[in-house]
N, CA, C and O of each residue as an XYZ file, in Angstrom:
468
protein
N      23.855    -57.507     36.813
C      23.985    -56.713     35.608
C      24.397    -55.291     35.982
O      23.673    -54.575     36.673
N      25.926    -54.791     35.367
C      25.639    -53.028     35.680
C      25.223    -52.470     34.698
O      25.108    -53.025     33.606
N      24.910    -51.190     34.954
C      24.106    -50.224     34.266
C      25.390    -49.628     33.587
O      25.332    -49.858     32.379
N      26.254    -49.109     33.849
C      27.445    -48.687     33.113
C      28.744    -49.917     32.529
O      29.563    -50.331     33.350
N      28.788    -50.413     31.017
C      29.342    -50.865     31.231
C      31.252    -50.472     31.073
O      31.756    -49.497     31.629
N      31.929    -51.319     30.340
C      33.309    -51.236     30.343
C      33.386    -49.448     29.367
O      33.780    -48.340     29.731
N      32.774    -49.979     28.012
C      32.945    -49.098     27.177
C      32.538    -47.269     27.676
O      33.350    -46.345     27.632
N      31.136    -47.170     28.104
C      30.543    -46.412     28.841
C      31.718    -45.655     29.958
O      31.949    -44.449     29.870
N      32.287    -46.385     30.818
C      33.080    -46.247     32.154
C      34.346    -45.399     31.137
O      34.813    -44.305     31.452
N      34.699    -46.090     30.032
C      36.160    -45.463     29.280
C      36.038    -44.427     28.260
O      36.949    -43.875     27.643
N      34.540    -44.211     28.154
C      34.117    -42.998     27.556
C      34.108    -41.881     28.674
O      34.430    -40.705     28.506
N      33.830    -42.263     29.435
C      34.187    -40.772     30.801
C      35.525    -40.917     31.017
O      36.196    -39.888     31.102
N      35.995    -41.868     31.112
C      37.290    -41.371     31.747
C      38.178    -40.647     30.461
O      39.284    -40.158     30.688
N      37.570    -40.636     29.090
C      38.556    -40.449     27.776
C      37.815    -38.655     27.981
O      38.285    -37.520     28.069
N      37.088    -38.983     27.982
C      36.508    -37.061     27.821
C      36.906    -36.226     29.330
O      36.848    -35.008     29.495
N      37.344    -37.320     30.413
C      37.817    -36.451     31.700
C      39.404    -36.056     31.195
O      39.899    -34.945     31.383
N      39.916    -36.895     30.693
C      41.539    -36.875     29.971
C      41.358    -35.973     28.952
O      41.909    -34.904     29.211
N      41.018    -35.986     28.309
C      40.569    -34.916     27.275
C      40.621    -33.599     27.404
O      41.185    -32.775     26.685
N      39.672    -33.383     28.864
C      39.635    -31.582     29.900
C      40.673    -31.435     30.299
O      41.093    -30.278     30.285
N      41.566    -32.519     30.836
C      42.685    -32.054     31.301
C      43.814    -31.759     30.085
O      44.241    -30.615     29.933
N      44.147    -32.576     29.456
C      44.766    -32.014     28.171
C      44.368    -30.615     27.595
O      45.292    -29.862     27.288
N      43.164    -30.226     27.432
C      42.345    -29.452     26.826
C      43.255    -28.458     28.167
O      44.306    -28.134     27.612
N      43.267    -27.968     29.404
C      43.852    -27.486     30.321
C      44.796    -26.849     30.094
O      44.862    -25.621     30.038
N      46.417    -28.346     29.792
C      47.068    -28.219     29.955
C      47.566    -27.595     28.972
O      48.149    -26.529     29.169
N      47.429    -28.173     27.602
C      47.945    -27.179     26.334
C      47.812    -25.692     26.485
O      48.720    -24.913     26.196
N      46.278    -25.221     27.094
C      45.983    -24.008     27.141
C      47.229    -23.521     27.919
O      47.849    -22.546     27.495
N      47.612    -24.158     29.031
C      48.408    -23.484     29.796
C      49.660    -23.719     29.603
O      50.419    -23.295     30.475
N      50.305    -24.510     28.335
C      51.407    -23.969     27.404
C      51.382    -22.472     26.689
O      52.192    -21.566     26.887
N      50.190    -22.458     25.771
C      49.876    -21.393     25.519
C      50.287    -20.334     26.374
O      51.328    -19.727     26.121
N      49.340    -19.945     27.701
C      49.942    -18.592     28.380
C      51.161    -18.734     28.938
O      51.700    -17.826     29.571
N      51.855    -20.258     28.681
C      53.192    -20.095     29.032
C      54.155    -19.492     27.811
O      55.334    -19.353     28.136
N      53.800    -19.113     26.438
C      54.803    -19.649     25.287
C      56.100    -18.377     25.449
O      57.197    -18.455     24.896
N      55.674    -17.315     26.279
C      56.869    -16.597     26.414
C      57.622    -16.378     27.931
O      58.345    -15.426     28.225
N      57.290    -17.407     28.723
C      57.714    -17.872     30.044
C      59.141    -18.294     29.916
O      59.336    -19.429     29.482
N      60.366    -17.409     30.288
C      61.384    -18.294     30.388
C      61.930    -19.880     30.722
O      61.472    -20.217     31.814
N      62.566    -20.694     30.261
C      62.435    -21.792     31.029
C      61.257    -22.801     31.499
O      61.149    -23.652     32.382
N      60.265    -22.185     30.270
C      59.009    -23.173     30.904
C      59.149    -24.391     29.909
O      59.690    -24.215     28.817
N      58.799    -25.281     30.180
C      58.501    -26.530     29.790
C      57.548    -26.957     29.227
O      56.661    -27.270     30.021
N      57.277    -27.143     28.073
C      55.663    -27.697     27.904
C      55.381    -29.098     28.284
O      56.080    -30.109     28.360
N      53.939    -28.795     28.531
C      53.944    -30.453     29.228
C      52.465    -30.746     28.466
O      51.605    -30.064     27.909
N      52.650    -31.936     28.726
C      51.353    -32.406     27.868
C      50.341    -33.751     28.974
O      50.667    -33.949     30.144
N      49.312    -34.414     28.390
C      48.572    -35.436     28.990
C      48.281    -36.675     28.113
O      47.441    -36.544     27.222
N      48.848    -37.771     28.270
C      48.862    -38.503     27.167
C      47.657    -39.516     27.622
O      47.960    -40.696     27.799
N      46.360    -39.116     27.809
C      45.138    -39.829     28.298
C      45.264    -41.218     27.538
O      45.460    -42.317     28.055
N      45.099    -40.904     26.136
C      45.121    -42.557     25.223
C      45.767    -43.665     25.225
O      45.249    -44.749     24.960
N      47.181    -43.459     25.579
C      47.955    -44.584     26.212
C      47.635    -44.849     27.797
O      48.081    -45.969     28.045
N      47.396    -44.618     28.273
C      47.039    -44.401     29.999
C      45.612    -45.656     30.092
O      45.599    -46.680     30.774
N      44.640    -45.195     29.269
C      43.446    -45.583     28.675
C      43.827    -46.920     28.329
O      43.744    -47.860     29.121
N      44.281    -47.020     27.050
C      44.667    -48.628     25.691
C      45.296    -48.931     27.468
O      44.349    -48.879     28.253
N      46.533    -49.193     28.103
C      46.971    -50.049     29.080
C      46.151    -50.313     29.877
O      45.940    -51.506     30.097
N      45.528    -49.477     30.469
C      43.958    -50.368     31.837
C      42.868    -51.077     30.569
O      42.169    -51.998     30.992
N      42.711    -50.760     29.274
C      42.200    -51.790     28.825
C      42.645    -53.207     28.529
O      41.938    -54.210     28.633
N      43.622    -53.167     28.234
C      44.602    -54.233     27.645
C      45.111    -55.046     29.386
O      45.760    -56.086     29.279
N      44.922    -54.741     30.275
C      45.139    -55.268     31.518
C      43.817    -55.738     31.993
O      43.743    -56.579     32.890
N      42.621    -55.156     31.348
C      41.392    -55.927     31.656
C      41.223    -55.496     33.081
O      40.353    -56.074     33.732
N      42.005    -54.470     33.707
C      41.519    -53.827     35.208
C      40.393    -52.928     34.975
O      39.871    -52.572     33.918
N      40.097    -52.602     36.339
C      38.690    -51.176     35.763
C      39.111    -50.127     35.991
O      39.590    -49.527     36.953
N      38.748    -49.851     34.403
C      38.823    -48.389     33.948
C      38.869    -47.245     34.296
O      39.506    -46.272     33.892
N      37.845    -47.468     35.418
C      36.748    -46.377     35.868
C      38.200    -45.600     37.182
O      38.189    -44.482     37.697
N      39.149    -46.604     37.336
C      40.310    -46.163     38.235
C      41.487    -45.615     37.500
O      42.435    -45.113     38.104
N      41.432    -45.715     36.121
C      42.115    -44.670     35.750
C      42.768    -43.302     35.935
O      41.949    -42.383     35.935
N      43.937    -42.976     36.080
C      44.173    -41.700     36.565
C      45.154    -41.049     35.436
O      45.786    -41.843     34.739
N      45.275    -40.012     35.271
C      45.974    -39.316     34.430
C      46.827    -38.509     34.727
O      46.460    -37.795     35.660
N      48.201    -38.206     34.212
C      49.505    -37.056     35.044
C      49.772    -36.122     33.761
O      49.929    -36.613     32.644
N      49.801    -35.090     33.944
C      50.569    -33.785     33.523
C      52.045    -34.569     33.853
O      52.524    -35.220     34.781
N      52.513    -34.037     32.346
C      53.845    -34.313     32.385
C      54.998    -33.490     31.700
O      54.664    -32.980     30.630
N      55.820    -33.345     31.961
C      56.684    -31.897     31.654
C      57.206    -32.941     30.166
O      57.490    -34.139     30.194
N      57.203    -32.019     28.962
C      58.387    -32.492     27.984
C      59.511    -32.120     27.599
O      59.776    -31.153     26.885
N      60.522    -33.226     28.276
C      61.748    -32.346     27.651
C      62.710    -32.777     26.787
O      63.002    -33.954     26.576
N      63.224    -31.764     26.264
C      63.445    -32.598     24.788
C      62.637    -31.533     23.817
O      61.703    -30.785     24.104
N      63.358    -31.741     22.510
C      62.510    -30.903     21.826
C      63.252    -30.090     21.031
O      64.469    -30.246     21.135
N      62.754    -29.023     20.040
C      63.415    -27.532     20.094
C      62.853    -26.964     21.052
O      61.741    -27.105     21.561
N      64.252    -25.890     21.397
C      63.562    -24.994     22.735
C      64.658    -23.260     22.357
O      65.786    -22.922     21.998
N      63.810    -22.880     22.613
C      64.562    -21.299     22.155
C      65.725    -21.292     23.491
O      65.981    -22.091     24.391
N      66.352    -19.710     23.016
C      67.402    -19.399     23.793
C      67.256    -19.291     24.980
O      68.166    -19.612     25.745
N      66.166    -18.848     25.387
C      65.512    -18.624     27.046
C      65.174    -19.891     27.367
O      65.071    -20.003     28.588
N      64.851    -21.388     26.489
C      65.080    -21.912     27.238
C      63.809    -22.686     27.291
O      63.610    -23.742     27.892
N      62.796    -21.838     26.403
C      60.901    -22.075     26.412
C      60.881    -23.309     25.317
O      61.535    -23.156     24.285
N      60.245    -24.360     25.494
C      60.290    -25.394     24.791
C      58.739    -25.260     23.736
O      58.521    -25.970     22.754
N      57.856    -24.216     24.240
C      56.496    -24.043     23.476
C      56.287    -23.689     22.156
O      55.869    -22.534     22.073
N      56.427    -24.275     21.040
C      55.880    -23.958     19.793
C      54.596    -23.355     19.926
O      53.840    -24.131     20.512
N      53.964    -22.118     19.567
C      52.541    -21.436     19.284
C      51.840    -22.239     18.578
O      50.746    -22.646     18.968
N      52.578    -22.714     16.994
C      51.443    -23.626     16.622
C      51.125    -24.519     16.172
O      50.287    -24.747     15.300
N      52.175    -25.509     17.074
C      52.289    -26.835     17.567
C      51.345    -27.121     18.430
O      50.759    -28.203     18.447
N      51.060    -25.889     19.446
C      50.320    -26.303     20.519
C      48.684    -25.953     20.171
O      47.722    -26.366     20.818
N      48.642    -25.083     18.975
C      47.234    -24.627     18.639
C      47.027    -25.974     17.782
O      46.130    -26.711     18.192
N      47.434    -26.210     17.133
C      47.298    -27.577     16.443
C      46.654    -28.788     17.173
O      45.674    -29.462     16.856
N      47.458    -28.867     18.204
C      46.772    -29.928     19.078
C      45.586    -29.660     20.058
O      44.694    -30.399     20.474
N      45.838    -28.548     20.247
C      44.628    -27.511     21.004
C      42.906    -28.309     20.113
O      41.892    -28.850     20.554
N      43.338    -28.006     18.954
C      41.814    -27.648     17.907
C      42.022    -29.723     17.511
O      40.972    -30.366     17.511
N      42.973    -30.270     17.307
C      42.998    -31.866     17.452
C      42.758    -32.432     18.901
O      42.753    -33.646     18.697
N      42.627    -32.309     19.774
C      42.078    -32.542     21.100
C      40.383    -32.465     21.255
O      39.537    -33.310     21.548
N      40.336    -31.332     20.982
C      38.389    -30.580     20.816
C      37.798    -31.328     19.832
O      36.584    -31.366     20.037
N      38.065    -31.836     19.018
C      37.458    -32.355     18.044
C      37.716    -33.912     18.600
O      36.639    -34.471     18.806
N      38.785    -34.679     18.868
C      38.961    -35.780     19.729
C      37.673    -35.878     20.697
O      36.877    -36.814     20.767
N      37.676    -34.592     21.471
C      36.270    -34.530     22.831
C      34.787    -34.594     21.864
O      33.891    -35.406     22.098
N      34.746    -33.753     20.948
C      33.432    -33.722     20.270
C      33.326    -35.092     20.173
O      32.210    -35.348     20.627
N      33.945    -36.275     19.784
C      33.718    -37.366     18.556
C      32.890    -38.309     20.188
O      31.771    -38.822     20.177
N      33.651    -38.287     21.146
C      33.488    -38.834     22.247
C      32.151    -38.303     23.029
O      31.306    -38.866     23.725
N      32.314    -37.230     22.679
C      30.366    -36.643     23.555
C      29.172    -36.948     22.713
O      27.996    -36.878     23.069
N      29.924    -37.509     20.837
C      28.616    -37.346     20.126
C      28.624    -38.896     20.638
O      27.559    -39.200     21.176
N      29.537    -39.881     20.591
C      29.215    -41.516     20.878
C      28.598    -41.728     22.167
O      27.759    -42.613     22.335
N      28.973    -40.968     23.060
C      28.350    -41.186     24.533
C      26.708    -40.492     23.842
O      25.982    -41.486     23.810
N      26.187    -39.720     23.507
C      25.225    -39.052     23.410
C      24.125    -40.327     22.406
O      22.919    -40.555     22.498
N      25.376    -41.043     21.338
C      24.554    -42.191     20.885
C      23.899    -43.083     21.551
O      22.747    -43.512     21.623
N      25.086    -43.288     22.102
C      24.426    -44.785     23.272
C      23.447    -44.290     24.204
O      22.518    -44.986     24.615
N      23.663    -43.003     24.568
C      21.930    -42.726     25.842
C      20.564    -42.700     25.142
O      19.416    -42.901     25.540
N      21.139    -42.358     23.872
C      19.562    -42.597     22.972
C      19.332    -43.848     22.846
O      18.239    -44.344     23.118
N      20.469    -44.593     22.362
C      19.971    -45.874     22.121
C      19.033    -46.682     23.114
O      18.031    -47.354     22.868
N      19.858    -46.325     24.663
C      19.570    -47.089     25.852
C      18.115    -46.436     26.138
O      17.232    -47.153     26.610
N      17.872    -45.081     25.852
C      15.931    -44.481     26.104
C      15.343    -45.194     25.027
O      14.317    -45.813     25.309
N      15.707    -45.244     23.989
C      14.568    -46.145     22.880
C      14.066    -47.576     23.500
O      12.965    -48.126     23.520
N      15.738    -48.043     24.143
C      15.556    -49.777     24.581
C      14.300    -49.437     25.385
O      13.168    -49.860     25.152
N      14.758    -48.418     26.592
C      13.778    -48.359     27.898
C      12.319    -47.536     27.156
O      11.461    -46.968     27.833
N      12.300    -47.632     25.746
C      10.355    -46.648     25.622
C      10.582    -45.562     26.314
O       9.747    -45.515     27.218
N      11.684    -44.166     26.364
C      11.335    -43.421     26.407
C      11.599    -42.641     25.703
O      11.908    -41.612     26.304
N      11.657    -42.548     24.593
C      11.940    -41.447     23.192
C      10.907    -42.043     22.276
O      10.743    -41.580     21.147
């Protein structure tokens, strides 16, 4: 029997994807008047749905920063919308909240099972 199972294992790895997104947008942000910068993003949820849907473990999941290109992009060349990226900024955080309150469910649940709450 493990103690962590599938769901548990893809709840960490969704809130570790999450920090890094949470990261990377930020660091669109102090890029948005960077010539030539690129925004890049972390697409944890598809990364995630495929090691589930392959039935491999989860828990080996890895996640890439990835440049986007394509897009509107101003004259210099900066592909960063301000608040495109605040948008997803404050839709990401709230993505992480929903995931720390379900992980936070299940440890209660699992102290009630074990008599200690």
């Amino acid at each position: 029997m493990r103690l962590f199972d599938t769901t548990a294992v893809a709840l960490e790895r969704a809130m570790s994807g999450a920090g890094l997104r949470q990261a990377t947008l930020a660091e669109n942000l102090a890029n948005a008047n960077t010539p030539g910068y690129l925004r890049r993003d972390v697409d944890f949820h598809a990364e995630l749905r495929d090691a589930l849907d392959r039935g491999g473990d989860v828990g080996d999941t890895g996640f890439a920063v990835r440049a986007q290109a394509g897009g509107a992009m101003r004259a210099d060349g900066n592909g960063v919308d301000i608040d495109v990226e605040s948008a997803q900024l404050a839709q990401n955080a709230l993505d992480y909240e929903a995931m720390v309150s379900v992980a936070g469910a299940r440890t209660d649940i699992m102290r009630i099972a074990m008599g200690i709450r």
